[in-house]
Every structure is written in C-alpha cells, then in structure tokens.
N, C-alpha and C positions, 0 to 999 in steps of 0.2 A: 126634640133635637133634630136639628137638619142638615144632611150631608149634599155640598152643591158642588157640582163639576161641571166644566165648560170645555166645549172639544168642536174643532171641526178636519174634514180631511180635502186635502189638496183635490183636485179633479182627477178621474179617474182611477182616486187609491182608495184603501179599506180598512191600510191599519189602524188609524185611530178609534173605526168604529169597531174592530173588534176588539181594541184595547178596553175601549167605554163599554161593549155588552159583558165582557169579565168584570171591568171591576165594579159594571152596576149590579152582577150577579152574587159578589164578595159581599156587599155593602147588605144586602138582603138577607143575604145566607148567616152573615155574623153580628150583623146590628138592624133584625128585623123590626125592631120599632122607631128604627130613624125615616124620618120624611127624605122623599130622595128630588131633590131637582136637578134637572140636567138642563145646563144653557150652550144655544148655539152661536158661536164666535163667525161674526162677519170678518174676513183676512182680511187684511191689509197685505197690500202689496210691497216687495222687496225683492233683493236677487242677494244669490249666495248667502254670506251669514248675515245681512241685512234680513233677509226674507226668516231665517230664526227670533230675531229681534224683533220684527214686524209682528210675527204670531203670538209670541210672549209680549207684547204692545197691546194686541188685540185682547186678549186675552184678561188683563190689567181692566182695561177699561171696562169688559164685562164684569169683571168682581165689583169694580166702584158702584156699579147700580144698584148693588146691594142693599139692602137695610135687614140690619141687624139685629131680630127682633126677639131671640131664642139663640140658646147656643148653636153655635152653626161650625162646620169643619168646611173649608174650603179645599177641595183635592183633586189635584191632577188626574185627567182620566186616565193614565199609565199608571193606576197604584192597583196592589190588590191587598184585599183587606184580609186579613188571617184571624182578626179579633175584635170587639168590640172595642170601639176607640171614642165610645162618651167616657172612659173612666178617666178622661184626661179633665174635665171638667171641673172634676174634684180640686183641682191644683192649679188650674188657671184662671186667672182674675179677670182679665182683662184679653190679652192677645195669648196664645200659644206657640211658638216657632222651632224647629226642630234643627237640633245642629250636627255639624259632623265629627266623627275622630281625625276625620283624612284634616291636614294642612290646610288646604283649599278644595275648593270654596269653604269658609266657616258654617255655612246653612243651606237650605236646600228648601226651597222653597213649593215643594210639592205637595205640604201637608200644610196648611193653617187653621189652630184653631182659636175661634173668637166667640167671648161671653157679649150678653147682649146689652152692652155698658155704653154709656157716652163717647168714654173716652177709645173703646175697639172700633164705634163707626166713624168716630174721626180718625183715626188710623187707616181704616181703607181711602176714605175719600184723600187723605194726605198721600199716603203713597204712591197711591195713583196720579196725582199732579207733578210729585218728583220724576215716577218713570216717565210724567208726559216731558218734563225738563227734559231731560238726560237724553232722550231721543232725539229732540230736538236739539241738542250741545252734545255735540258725538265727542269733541274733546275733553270734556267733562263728562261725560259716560265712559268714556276708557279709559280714565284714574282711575275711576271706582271698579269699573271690568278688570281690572290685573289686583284687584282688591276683593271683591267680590262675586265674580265671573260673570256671563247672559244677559238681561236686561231686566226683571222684576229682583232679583238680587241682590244686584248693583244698587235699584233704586232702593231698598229695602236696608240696603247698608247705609246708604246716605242718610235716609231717614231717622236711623236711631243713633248715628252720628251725628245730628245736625240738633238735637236735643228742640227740635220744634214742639215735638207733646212731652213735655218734660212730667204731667203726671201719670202716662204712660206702663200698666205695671205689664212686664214682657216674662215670659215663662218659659226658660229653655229647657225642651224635651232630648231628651237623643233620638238620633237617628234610628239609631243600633237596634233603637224598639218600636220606633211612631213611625219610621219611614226610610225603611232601611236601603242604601242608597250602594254605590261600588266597594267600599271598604269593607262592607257588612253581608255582603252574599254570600260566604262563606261560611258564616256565623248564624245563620239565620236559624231561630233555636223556637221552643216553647212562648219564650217572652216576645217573641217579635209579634209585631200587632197589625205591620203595615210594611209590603216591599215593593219600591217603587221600580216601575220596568222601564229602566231609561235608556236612552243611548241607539241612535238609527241603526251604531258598528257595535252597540255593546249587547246589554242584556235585552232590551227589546229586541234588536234583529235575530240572536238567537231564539226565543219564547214567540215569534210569531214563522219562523223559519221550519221546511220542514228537515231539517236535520237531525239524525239519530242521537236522541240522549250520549249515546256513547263518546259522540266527535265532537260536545259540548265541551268548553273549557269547566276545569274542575269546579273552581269560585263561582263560576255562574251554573252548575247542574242544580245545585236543588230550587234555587228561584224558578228556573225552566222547570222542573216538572210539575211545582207549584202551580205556576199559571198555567201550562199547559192539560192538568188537571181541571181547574177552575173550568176554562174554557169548555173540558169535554161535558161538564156536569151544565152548566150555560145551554148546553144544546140542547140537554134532556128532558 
C-alpha cells in the first residue's frame, strides 16, 4: 500500500515543510508498512485567491501523473495520521472520498483513497481535465464554488455530477474518522484516524504558532496538542 503527498512552500516560508515532516512522521509511526512517496509541486502563479486556486491547480495536475498500481491514499501534507488508515481498503472498490457533517462544503478533499482499478485511474486522469476546465471558465467554476467550494472540490463535484464514469463505484467515508476537518476538532476521539490541520487563520496557524495551549480556542486545543506532540517526537 502507498501513502502519496504533494507539498511545496512559497519562498522564504516553512510551513508546509513542517506541516510535511509531521505528517510524514504520523504516516510511519502508525502505518509503518506503507510505502511513503512525497512529490514536489511546481506553483503556478496567481494573486490573492487566485494564487489559492493556482496551488490546488498545481497540485491536481501532480496527482494526474499518477498510475495507480496498488492501493494508494492520496493526502494532503496538512493531515496527521493517528491510525492506520489501509483499513479503509476493506470497503472501497474503486475511489474513496470523505465527506462532511458541516452543510458546506459536502467533502473535503484532503484524503483520497484509490483501489488499483480501471475504473479509479480513469477517475484521476478525468478529474484532473475538469479542474483543468473550471480554471480556465472562471464562470463555470464559481457555480460549482458556491456549491462545492476551492478548486479540486468544485471540479470533484462536477465530475460525479456530470455522470461521465458512470461505472464509477465512490465510497463515502466520514470525516468525523478518515479526515477530521473544522466541525470535528472537538470531537476528536479513539475512532479518529486522520485530523486535517487546515486553515492559515484556523487550526494550522494555531498548531504551527507559538502560542500557549491555554490561549488556544477550545474546539481546536486537542488537535494543537496532537500535532504539536507529533512534531516534538519528529524531532527526536
């Protein structure tokens, strides 16, 4: 089994590589017989929330080169792993994708997992054509953005809206367990498997920030000490 993540950092910053040496130290520490590959994302240029859009672009297009040869998890290098997470394998046929409790967005695309099927590598290479659409028809990317939110999402919605792989089997995980996202920090229990450290103003700025657990909002304290842990043990 192969866990792949794809990460780069703007010039002159650091978080995402210390976001990537925790969760490649999670990955180890709780699913030491996974292969680990880490790819690095050429940016693409943008301004303001363009330049968001630009990175999750980049980002797309490094998954599509994928081939899909062995179950493979695709994950954001803001996650940290709490649990072994091939047990999802058992239950997924074809694609895996994780959804929310919250309203919006419906999914969360931080966690994907993919059996090594026909029909999952044509699902990467499809989606990836959509997000390339959508980018390029910004007003057809912002019906599905007030629909599905960011830009791998959006195209992600289209795509199993558009019923173009119509034998397609899709396997909805929760969040709450495989990639527990803002509604879920709170909750964050035995069963959680996977907590994604997102948000520049949310739970990633606190968990990379040096502010005293105590000034941490409540919902996000035990995520923060979670990774914050990870990291000291990372070091050791």
């Amino acid at each position: 089994m192969k866990v792949v993540t794809a990460w780069f950092d703007m010039p002159g910053q650091n978080r995402y590589k210390r976001l990537l040496d925790v969760f490649l130290y999670s990955v180890k520490k709780n699913m030491p017989d996974a292969t680990l590959e880490v790819l690095n994302i050429k940016p693409m240029r943008g301004v303001g929330i363009d330049q968001h859009l630009a990175n999750n672009r980049a980002k797309m297009e490094t998954w599509a080169q994928i081939d899909i040869t062995e179950p493979t998890i695709l994950a954001d290098c803001d996650m940290l792993v709490l649990q072994d997470l091939s047990v999802a394998f058992d239950v997924v046929e074809d694609v895996g994708l994780t959804y929310r409790t919250a309203d919006f967005p419906p999914r969360n695309g931080g966690m994907i997992f993919l059996q090594p099927t026909v029909n999952a590598n044509r699902f990467l290479k499809q989606w990836n054509k959509v997000d390339r659409f959508l980018y390029g028809h910004r007003i057809v990317h912002e019906l599905y953005r007030k629909k599905y939110a960011g830009m791998n999402q959006s195209s992600l919605g289209y795509l199993l809206e558009s019923g173009i792989l119509p034998t397609l089997n899709v396997t909805e995980l929760p969040c709450s367990i495989w990639n527990a996202c803002n509604e879920d920090w709170t909750n964050i229990s035995t069963k959680t498997k996977a907590v994604h450290i997102k948000g520049k103003n949310q739970l990633r700025g606190d968990a990379l920030s040096d502010k005293p657990i105590e000034e941490i909002t409540p919902e996000r304290r035990k995520a923060v000490i979670l990774w914050r842990q990870y990291e000291r043990e990372a070091k050791i």
